[in-house]
ZADO-1210 file (C-alpha; in nm, 4 decimals, padded with zeros to 6 digits):
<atoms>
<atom x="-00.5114" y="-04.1176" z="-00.0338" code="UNK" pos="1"/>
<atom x="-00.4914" y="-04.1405" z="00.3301" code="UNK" pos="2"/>
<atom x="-00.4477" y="-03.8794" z="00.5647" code="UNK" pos="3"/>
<atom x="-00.1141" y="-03.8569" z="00.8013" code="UNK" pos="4"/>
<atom x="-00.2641" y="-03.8175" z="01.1894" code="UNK" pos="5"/>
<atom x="00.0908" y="-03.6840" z="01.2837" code="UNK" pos="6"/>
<atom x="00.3538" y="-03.4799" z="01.0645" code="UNK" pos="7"/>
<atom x="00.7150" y="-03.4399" z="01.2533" code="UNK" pos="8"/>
<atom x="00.7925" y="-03.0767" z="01.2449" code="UNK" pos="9"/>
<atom x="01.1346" y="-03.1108" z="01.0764" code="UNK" pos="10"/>
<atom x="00.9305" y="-03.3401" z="00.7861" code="UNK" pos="11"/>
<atom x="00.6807" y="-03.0743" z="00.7277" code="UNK" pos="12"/>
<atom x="00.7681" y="-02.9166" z="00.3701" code="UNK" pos="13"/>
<atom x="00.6517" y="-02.5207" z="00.3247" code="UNK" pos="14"/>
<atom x="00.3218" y="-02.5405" z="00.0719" code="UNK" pos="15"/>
<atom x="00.2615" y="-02.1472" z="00.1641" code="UNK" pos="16"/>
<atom x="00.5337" y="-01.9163" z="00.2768" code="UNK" pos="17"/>
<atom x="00.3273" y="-01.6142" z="00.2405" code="UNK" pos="18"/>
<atom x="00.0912" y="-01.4083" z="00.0583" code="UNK" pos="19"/>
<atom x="00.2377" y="-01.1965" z="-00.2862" code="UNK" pos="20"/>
<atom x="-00.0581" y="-00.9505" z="-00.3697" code="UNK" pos="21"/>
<atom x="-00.4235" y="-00.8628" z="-00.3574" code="UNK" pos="22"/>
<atom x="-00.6557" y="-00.7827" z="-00.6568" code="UNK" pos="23"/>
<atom x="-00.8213" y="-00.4896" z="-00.5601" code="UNK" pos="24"/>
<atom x="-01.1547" y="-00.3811" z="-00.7934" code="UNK" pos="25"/>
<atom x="-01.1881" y="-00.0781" z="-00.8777" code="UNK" pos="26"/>
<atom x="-01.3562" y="00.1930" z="-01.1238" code="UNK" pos="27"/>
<atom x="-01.0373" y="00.4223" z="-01.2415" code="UNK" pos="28"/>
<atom x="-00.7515" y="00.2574" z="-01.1553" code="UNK" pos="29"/>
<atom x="-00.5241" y="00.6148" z="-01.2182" code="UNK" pos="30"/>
<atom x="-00.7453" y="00.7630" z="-00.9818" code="UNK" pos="31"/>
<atom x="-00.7715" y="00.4548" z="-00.7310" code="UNK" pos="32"/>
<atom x="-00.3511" y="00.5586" z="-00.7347" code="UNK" pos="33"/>
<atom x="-00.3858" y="00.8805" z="-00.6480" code="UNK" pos="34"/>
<atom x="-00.6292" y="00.8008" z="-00.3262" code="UNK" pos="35"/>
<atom x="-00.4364" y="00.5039" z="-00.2439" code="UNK" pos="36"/>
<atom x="-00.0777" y="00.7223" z="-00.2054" code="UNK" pos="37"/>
<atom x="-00.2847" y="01.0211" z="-00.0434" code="UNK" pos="38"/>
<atom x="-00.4208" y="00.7793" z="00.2513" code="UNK" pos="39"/>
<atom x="-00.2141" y="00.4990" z="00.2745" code="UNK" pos="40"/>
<atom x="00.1119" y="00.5913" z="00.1427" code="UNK" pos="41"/>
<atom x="00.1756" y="00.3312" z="-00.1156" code="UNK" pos="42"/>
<atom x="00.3688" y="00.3683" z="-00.5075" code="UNK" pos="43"/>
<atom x="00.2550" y="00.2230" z="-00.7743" code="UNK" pos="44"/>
<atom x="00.5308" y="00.0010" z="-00.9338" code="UNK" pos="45"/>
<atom x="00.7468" y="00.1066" z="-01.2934" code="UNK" pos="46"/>
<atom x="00.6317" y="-00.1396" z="-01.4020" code="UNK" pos="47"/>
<atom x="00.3152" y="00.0449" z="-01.6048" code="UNK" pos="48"/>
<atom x="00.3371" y="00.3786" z="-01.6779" code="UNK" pos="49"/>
<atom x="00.0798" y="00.5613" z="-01.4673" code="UNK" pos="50"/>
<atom x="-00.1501" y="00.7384" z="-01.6998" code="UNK" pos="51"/>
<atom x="-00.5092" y="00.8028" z="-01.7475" code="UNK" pos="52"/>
<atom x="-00.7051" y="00.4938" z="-01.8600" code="UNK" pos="53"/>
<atom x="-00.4937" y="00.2653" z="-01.7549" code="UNK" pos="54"/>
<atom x="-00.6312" y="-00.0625" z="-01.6692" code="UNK" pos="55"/>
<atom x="-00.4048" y="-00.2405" z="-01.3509" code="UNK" pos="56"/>
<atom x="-00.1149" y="-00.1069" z="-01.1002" code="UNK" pos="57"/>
<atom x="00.0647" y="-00.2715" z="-00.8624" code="UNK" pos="58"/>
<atom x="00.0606" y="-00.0625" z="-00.5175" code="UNK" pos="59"/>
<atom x="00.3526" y="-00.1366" z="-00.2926" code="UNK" pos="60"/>
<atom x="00.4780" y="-00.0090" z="00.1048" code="UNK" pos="61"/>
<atom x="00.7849" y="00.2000" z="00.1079" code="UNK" pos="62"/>
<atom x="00.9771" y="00.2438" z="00.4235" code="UNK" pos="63"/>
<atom x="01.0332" y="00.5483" z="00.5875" code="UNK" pos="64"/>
<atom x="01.3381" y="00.6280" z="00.3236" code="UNK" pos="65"/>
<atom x="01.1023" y="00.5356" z="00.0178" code="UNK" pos="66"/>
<atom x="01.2875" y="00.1822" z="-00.0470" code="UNK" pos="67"/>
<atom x="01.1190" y="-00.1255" z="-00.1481" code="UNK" pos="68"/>
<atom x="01.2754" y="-00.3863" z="00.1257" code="UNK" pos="69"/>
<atom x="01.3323" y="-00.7090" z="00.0298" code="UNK" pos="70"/>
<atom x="01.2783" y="-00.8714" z="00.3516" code="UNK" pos="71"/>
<atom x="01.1539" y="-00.9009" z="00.6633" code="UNK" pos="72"/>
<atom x="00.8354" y="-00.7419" z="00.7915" code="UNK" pos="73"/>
<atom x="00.7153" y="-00.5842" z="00.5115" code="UNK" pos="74"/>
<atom x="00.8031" y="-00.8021" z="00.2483" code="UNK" pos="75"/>
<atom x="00.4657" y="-00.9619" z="00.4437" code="UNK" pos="76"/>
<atom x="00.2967" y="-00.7149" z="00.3585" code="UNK" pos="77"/>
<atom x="00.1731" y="-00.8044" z="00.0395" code="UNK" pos="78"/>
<atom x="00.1039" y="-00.5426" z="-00.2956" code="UNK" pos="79"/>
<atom x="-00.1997" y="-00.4514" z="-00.4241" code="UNK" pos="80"/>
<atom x="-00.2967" y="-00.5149" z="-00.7702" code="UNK" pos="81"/>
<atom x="-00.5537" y="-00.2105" z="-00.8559" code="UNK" pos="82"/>
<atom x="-00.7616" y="-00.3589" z="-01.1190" code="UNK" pos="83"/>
<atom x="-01.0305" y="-00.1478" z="-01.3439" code="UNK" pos="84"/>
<atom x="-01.3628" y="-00.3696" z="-01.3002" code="UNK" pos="85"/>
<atom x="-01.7019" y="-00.2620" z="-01.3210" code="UNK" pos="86"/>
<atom x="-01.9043" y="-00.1899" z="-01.0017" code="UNK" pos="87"/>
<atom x="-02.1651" y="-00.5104" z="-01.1030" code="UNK" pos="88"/>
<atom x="-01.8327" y="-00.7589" z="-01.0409" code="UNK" pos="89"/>
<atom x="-01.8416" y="-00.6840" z="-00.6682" code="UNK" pos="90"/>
<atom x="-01.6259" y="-00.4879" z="-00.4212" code="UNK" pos="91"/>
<atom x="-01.3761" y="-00.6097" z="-00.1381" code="UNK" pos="92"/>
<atom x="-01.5876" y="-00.7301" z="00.1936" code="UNK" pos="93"/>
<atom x="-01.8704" y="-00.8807" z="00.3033" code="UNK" pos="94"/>
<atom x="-02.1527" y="-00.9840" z="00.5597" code="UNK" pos="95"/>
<atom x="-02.0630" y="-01.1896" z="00.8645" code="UNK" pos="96"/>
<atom x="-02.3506" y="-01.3811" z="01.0230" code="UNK" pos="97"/>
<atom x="-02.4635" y="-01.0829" z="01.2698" code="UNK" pos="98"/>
<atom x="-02.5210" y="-00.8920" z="00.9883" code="UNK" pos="99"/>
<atom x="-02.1917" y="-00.6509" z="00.9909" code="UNK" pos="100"/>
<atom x="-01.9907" y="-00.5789" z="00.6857" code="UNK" pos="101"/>
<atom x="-01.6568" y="-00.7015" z="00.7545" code="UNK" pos="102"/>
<atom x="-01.3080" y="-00.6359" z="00.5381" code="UNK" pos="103"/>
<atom x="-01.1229" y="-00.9077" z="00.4072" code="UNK" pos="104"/>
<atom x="-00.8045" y="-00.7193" z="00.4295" code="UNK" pos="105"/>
<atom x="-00.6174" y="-00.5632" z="00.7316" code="UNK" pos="106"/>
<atom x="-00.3124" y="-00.3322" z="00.7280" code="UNK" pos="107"/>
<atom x="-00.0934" y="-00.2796" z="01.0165" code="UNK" pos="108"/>
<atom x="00.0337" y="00.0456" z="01.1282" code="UNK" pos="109"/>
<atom x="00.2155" y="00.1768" z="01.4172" code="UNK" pos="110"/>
<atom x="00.0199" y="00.5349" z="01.4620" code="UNK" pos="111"/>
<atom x="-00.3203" y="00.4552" z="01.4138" code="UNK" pos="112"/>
<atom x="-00.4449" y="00.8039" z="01.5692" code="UNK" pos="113"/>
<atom x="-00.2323" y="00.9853" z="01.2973" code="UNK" pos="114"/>
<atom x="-00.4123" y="00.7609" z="01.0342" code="UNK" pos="115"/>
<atom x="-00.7478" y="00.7947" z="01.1535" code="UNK" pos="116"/>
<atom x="-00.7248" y="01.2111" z="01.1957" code="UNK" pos="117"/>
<atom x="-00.5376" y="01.1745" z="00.8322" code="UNK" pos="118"/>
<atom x="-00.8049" y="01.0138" z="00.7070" code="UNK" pos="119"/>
<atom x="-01.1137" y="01.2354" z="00.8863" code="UNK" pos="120"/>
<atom x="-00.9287" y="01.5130" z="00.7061" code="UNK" pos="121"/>
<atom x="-00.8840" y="01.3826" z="00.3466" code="UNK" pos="122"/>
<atom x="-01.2776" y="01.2643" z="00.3770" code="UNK" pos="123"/>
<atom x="-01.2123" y="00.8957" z="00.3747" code="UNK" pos="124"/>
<atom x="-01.5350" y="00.7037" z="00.4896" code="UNK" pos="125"/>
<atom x="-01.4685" y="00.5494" z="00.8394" code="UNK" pos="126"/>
<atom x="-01.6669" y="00.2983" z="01.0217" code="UNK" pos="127"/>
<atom x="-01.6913" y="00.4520" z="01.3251" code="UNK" pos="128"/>
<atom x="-01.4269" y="00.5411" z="01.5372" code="UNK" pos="129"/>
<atom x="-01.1228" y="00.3657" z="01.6597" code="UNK" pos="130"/>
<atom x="-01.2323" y="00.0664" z="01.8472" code="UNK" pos="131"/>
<atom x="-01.0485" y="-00.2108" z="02.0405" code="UNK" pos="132"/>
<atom x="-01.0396" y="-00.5724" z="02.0141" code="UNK" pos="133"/>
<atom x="-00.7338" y="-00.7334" z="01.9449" code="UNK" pos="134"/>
<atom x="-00.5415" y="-00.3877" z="02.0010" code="UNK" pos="135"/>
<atom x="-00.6761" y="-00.0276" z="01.8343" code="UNK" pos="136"/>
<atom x="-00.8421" y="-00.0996" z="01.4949" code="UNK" pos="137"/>
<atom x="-01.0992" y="00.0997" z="01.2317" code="UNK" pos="138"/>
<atom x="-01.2755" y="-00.0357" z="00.9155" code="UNK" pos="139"/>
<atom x="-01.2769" y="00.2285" z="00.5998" code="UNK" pos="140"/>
<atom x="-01.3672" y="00.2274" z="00.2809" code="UNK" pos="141"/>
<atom x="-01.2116" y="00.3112" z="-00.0474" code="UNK" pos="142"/>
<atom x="-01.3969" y="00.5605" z="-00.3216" code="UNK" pos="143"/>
<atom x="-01.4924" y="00.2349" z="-00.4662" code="UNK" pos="144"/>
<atom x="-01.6215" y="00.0673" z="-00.1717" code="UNK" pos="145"/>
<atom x="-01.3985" y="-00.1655" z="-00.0855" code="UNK" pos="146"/>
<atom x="-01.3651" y="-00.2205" z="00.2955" code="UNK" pos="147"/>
<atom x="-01.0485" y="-00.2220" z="00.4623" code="UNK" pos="148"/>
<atom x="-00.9201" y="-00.2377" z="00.8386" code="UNK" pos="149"/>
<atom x="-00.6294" y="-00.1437" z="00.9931" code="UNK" pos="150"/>
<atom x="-00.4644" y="-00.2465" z="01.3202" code="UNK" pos="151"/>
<atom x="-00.2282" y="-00.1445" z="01.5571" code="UNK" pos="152"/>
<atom x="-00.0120" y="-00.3905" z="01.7438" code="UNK" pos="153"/>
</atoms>
């Protein structure tokens, strides 16, 4: 198989148009619900009846009005699978080479300041305080210790 040096734009066929969900680990996935709508604001799915004991939901981003759009920018955004696994399987993050744990997973958000005082209230773990790199930004954890990050444009 040899390797094309140059692809024409126009010839270039879409392998990956985007990203559908993330498979999130957690320990109670009906609780994981509950501190996932608290703090971030997202609804589980109909598709499984939110119960006790349940074993996987699908978290998704309502607008403003509650809808589910269909397209555009937060059909980018892509759902959350919450999936009951034991703590031994691992958690969402890891170590970068100067030793900092980094998230694999960044939201985007347009008040940042409202999010971070929302979450200092409801006693989510933050990584420090709001910092700036590519624009404001903090890291958090889930009760399961999965590491997050969240960006303002």
């Amino acid at each position: 198989m040899q390797i094309k040096e140059e692809i024409k734009l126009e010839e270039k066929l879409e392998d990956i148009t985007g990203m559908t969900c993330i498979y999130v680990p957690v320990d109670d996935v009906y609780e994981s619900i509950k501190w996932y709508q608290k703090n971030l604001g997202c609804e589980p799915s109909n598709i499984h009846p939110v119960e006790p004991g349940m074993k996987m939901a699908i978290m998704r981003f309502p607008d403003h009005n509650g809808n589910f759009p269909g397209s555009g920018l937060r059909q980018t955004v892509p759902a959350m699978f919450l999936i009951e696994s034991r703590p031994e399987g691992g958690r969402l993050g890891f170590t970068n080479n100067e030793g900092e744990r980094q998230a694999v997973g960044c939201f985007i958000t347009p008040r940042i300041q409202d999010l971070f005082n929302r979450f200092k209230e409801n006693g989510v773990n933050i990584k420090g305080d709001i910092r700036i790199t590519c624009g404001p930004n903090l890291q958090f954890f889930d009760p399961d210790g999965n590491m997050w990050e969240v960006w303002q444009p």
